[in-house]
C-alpha positions in Angstrom: 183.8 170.2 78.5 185.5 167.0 79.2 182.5 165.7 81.5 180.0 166.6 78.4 182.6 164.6 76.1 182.6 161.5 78.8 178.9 161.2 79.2 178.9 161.5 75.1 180.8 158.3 75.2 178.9 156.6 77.8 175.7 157.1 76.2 177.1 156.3 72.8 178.8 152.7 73.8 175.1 152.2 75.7 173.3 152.6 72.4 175.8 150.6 70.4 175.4 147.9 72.9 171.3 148.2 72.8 171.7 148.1 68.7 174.1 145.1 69.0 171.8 142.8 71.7 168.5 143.6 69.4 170.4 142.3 66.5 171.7 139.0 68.3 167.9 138.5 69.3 166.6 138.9 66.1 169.5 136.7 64.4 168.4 133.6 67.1 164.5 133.9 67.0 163.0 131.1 65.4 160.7 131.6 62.9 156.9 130.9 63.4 155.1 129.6 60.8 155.6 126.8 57.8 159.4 126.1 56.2 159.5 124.7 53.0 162.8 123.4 51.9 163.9 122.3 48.1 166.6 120.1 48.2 168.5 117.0 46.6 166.1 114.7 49.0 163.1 116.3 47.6 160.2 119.1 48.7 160.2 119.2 52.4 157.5 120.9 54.6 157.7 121.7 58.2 155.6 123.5 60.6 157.1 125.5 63.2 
């Protein structure tokens, strides 16, 4: 019972970790395409 329990946990924090690096990826990955940014300077486009 307690080496079903262990490799429970193991499997768990390995998923969590899995979840947590695909997020970090997706959070840094630039954006392809065209930005278009409304601010006090004006209408500003930029390709990517």
């Amino acid at each position: 019972m307690n080496r079903n329990i262990l490799i429970l946990a193991i499997c768990a924090l390995a998923i969590l970790g899995a979840v947590l690096g695909y997020q970090l990826y997706e959070e840094r990955r630039q954006p392809d395409g065209v930005q278009i940014i409304v601010g006090p300077g004006g209408l500003s486009i930029e390709k990517k």
